[in-house]
C-alpha positions in Angstrom: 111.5 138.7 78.0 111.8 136.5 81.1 112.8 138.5 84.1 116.3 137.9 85.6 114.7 137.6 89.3 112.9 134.9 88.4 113.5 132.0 91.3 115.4 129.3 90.7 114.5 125.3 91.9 116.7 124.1 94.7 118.7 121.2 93.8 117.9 119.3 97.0 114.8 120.4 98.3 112.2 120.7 95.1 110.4 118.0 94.8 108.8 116.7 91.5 105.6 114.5 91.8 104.0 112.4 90.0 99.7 111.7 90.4 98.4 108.0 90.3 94.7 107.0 89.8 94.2 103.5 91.4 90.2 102.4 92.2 89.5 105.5 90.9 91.8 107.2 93.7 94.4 109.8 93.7 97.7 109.3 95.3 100.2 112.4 94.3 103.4 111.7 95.5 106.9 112.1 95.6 108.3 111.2 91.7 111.7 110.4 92.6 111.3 107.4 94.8 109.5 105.9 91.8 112.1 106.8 89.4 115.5 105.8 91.4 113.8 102.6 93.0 111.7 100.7 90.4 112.8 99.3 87.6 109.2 99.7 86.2 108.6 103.0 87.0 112.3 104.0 85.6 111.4 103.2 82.0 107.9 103.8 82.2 107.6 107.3 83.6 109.8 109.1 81.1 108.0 107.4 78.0 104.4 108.6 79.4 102.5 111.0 77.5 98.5 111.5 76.8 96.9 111.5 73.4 97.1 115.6 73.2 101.1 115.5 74.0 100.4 116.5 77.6 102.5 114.3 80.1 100.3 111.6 82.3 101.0 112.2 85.9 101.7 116.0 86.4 98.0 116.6 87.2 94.7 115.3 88.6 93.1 115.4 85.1 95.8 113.9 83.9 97.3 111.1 86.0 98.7 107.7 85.5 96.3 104.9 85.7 97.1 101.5 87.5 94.8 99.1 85.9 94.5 96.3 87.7 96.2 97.1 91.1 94.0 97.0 94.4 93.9 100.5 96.4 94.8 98.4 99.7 97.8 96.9 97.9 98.8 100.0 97.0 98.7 101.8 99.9 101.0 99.1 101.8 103.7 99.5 99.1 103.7 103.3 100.1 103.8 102.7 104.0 107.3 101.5 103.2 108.6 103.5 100.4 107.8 106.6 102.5 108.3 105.8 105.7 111.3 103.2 105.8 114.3 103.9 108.5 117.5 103.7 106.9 118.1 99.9 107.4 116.5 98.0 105.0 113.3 96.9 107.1 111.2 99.9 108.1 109.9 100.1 111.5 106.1 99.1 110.8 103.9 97.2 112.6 102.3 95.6 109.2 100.4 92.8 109.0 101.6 89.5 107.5 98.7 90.4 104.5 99.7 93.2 104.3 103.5 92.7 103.8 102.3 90.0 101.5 100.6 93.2 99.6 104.3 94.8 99.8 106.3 91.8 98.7 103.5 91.8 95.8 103.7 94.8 94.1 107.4 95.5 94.8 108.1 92.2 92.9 105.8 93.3 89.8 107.3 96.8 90.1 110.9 95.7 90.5 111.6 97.8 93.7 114.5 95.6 95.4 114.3 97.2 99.1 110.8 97.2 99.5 110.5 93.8 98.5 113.3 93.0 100.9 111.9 94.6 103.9 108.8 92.4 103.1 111.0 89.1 102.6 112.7 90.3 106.0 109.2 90.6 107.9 107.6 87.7 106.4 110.4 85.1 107.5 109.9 86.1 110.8 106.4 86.6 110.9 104.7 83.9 108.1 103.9 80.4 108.5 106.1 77.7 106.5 103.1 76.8 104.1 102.6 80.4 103.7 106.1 80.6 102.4 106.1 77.8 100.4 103.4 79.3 98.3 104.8 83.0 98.5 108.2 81.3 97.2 106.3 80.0 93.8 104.1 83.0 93.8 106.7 86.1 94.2 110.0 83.8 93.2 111.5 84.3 96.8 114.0 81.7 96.7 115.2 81.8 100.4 111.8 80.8 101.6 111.5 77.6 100.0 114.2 74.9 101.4 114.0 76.4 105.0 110.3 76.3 104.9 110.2 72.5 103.7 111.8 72.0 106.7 110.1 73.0 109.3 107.3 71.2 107.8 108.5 68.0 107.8 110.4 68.4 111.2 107.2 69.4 113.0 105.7 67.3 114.8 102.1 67.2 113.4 101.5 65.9 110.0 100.4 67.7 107.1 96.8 68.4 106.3 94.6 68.3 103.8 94.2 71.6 103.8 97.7 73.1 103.8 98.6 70.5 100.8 95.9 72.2 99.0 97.0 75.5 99.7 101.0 74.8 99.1 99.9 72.1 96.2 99.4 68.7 96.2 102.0 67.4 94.3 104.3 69.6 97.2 101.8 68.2 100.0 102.4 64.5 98.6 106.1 64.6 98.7 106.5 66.4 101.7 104.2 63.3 103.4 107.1 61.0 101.6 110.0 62.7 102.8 108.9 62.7 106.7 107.4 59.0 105.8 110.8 57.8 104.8 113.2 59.9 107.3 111.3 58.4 110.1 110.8 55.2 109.3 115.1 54.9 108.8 115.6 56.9 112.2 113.6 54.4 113.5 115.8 52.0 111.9 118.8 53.0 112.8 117.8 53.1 116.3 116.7 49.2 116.3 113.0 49.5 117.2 109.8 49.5 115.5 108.1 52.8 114.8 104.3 53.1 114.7 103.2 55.1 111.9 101.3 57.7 114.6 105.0 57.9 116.6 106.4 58.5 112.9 106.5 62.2 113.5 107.1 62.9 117.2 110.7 61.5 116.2 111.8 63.7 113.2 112.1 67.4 115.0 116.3 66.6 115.2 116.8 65.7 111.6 118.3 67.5 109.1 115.8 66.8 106.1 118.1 68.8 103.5 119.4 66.3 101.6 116.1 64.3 101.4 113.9 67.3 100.3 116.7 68.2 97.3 116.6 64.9 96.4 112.3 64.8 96.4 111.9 67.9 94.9 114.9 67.5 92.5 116.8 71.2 93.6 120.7 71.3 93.4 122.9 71.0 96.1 124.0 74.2 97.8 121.7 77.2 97.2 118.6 76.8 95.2 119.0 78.8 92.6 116.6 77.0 89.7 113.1 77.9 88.5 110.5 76.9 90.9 108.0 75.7 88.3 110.6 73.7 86.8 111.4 71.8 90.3 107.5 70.8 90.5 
């Protein structure tokens, strides 16, 4: 017969937790941050049980294995779960890796203010043609049109190299698009423009309508596939 002095859970301040393995390390942590946050985690932690009926997660022996996911990752994604202020973007000093790390596993995981801490931090803090690729790599729509711009109003051309890394195909009509906005600035202005002055001129032009037209994205806010605007 259970005793009636038997303590009872506080409804604010007992904490459930939940045990990860990831590279063959344990994280136990905090369950509920999981649960409320991540869409993932939501459906997925309720349903989990081992093959003897024993629930994955409640113990060392018995945790829940993250196939797949890097340890470093990981441990970026909880610098900002657990320690966020209570704006949006938590006071860290991360780097742009590793809020590349965030925006990664939040967007896989579904955890919406997470991943905009990391969209917050990497506007400010990643280069355009790191954007451009994070916006067809992680879907983050607001990095795409403003990055394109500052690459085609900057004053040296694109390389090689970056067209590699953002795609040729991206590379090739981002070369267009400063090609052909110059070359009518020039125009308009009634003189000749050598093809090495082409880009010292195009810093002051709006590029907006040129780049939606290129890269075939509606007017107003992009809102389409990425892959599909390739």
């Amino acid at each position: 017969m259970a005793s009636s002095n038997a303590p009872s859970r506080h409804l604010s301040f007992y904490v459930y937790t939940v045990t990860f393995s990831v590279e063959n390390c344990l994280f136990r942590l905090p369950r509920e941050p999981f649960q409320q946050e991540s869409g993932f985690f939501c459906h997925k932690l309720p349903s989990l049980q081992g093959e003897d009926g024993d629930v994955e997660g409640l113990s060392d022996e018995k945790p829940i294995r993250l196939d797949g996911v890097k340890k470093s990752d990981f441990e970026q994604l909880l610098k900002v779960l657990f320690h966020r202020t209570l704006t949006s973007s938590p006071d860290l000093l991360l780097s742009t890796d590793q809020w590349t790390s965030v925006l990664k596993l939040s967007t896989e995981w579904n955890f919406q203010r997470p991943r905009q801490a990391a969209v917050d931090a990497l506007t400010r803090e990643a280069s355009a043609v790191d954007r451009v690729v994070l916006s067809q790599r992680y879907r983050v729509e607001e990095f795409f049109l403003p990055a394109l711009k500052e690459l085609v109003q900057r004053s040296d051309l694109i390389t090689v190299e970056e067209a590699v890394q953002m795609g040729l195909d991206i590379g090739f009509k981002l070369a267009c698009v400063r090609e052909k906005v110059a070359v009518r600035k020039a125009k308009h202005m009634g003189t000749p423009v050598p093809r090495k002055k082409a880009a010292s001129r195009v810093q002051d032009v709006d590029f907006s309508d040129e780049i939606r037209t290129a890269f075939g994205l509606p007017v107003g806010p992009f809102l389409g596939r990425l892959d599909d605007s390739f």
